[in-house]
C-alpha positions in Angstrom: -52.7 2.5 -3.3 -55.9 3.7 -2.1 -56.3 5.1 1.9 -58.2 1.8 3.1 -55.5 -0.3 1.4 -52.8 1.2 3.6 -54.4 1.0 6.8 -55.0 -3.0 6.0 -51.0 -3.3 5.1 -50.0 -1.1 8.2 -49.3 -3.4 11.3 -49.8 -1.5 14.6 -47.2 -2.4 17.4 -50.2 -4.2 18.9 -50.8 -6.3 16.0 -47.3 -7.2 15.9 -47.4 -8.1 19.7 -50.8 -10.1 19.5 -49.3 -12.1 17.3 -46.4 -13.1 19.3 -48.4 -13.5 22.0 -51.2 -16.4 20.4 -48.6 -17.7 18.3 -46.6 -18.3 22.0 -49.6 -19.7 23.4 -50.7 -21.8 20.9 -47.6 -23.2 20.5 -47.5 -24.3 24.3 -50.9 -25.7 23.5 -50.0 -27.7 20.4 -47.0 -29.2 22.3 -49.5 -30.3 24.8 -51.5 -31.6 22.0 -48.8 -33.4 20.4 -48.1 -35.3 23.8 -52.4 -36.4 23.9 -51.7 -37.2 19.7 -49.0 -39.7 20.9 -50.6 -41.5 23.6 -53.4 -41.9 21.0 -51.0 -43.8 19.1 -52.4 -47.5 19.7 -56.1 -45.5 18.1 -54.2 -44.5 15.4 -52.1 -47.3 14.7 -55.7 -49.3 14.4 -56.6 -47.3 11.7 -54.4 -44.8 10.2 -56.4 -42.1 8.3 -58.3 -41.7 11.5 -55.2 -39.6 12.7 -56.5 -36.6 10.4 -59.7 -36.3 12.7 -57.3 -35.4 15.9 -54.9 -33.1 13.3 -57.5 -30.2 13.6 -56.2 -28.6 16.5 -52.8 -27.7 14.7 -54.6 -25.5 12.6 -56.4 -23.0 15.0 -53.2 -20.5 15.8 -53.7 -19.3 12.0 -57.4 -19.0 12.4 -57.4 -16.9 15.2 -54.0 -14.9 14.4 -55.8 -13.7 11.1 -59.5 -13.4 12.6 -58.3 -11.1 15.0 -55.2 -9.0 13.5 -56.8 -8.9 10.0 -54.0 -8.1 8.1 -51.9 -9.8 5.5 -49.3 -12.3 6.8 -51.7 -12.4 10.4 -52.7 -15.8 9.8 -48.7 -16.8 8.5 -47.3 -14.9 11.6 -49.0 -16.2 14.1 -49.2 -20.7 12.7 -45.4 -20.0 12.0 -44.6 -19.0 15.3 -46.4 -21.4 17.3 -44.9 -24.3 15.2 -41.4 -23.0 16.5 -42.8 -23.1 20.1 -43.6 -26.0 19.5 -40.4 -27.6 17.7 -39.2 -25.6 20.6 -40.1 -27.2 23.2 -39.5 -30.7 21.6 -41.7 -33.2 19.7 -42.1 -36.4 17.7 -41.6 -34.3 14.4 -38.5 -32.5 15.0 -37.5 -29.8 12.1 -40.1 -30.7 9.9 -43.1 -28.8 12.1 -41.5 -25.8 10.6 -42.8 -27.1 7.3 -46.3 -27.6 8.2 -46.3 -24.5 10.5 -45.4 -22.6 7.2 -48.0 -24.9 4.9 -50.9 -24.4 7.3 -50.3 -20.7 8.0 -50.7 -20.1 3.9 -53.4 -22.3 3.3 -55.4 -19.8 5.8 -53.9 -16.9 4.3 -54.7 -17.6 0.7 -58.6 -17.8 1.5 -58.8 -14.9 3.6 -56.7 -13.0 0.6 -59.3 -14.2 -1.6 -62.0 -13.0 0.2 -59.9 -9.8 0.1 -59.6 -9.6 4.1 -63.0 -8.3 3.8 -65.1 -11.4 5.5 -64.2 -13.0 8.6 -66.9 -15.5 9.1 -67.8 -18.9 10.5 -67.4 -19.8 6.6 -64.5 -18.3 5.9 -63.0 -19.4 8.8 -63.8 -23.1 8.2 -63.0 -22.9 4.7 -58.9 -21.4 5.4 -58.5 -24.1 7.9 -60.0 -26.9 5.5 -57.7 -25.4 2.6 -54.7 -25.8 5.6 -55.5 -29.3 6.3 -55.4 -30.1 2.6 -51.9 -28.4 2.5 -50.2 -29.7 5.6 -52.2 -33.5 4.0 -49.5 -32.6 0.3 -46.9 -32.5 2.5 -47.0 -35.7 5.0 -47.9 -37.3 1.5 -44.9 -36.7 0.4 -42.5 -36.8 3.7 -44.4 -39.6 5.1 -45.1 -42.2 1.9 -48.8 -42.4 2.4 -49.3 -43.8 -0.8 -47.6 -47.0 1.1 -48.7 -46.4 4.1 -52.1 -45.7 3.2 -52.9 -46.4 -0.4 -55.0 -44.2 -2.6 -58.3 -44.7 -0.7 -56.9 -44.5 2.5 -55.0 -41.1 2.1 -58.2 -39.6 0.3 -60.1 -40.6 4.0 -57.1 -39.2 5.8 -57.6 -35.8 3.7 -61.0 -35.9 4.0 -60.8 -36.2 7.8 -58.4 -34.1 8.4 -60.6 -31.3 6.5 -63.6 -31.5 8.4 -61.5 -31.5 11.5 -59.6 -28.2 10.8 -63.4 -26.9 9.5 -65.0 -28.0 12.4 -62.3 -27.7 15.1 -60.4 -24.6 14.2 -62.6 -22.8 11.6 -65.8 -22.8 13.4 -64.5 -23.4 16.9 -61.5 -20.7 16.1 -64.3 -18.2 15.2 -66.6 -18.9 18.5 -62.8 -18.6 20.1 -62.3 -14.9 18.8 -66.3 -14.0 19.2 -65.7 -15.2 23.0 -63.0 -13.0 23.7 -64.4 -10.1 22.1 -67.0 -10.6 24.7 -64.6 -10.4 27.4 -63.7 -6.6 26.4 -59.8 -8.1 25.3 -60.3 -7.2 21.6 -61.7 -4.0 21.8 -58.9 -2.1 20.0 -59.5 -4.7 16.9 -61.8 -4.7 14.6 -64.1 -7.7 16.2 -64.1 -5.7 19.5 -65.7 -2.5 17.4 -67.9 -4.6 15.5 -69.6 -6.6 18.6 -69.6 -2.4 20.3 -71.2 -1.4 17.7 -74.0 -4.0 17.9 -74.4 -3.7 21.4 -74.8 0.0 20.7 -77.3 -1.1 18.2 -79.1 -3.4 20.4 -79.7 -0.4 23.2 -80.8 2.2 20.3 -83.8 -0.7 18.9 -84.5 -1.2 23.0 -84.5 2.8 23.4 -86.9 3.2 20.2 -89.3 0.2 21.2 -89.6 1.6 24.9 -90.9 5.4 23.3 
């Protein structure tokens, strides 16, 4: 195993804590979510599939958990734990938010292994949480009999929803989440707080050579 390929498999006591710390956060927050997804129930009801455009939010904790750490098992670590804060702290879906936790934290994980952990972009980002909602969409097939509760047609709108809500919702806005903090100064010992130092020091040195 080469030098680089160690340092991405060594977690830091900070990464290990970061972790804990979004996946406890996000988990109050997708309570809270859970609680707004219920008293959208009569919206819902209406039209089923509609429910995957307000599923995106479950996805971000992954997102952001493997944008910032950028390890293997980030993205897991962090979805996993904030389903059990949330199963925690009591919802309409009991046990079984341990299975999506665990569904949606691979799906994120898969396409930032495939993109070796080397790219953590707006893309990449939209694309793990899109592969997450498609994932998390398998199961509820399955636990939840959409093909009687919404037919064929109707589950392919629900997947396709709840896709470009994930994409849109956590990809994209889970990336301008992480970018926004990095602006702060909170990340600077991770790699997004180097890379946006970097450019700033970047920025000054064209400045510097413009002013000569």
């Amino acid at each position: 195993m080469r030098v680089g390929e160690r340092r991405l498999f060594r977690w830091r006591t900070l990464d290990l804590v970061t972790a804990a710390m979004l996946g406890v956060a996000f988990g109050v927050a997708y309570w809270g979510w859970a609680a707004a997804y219920t008293a959208l129930g009569g919206v819902i009801a209406a039209v089923p599939p509609l429910g995957g455009l307000f599923a995106g939010p479950w996805l971000i904790a992954g997102v952001v958990g493997g944008l910032v750490i950028r390890r293997p098992g980030a993205a897991f670590l962090t979805e996993l734990l904030a389903a059990n804060v949330e199963f925690a702290l009591g919802n309409q879906w009991g046990v079984s938010t341990l299975i999506s936790g665990t569904l949606q934290g691979l799906g994120v994980e898969i396409v930032l292994a495939l993109f070796m952990f080397r790219r953590f972009g707006p893309l990449v980002a939209a694309a793990g949480a899109a592969l997450a909602a498609a994932m998390e969409t398998a199961y509820e097939y399955v636990a939840y009999d959409y093909a009687t509760l919404f037919g064929a047609r109707g589950t392919l709108f629900y997947l396709l929803a709840f896709m470009a809500s994930g994409a849109l919702v956590a990809g994209v806005g889970g990336w301008l989440l992480v970018k926004a903090l990095a602006r702060t100064g909170a990340l600077a010992t991770f790699p997004v707080g180097r890379e946006l130092a970097a450019e700033r020091e970047a920025a000054i040195r064209r400045e510097s050579a413009r002013a000569r």
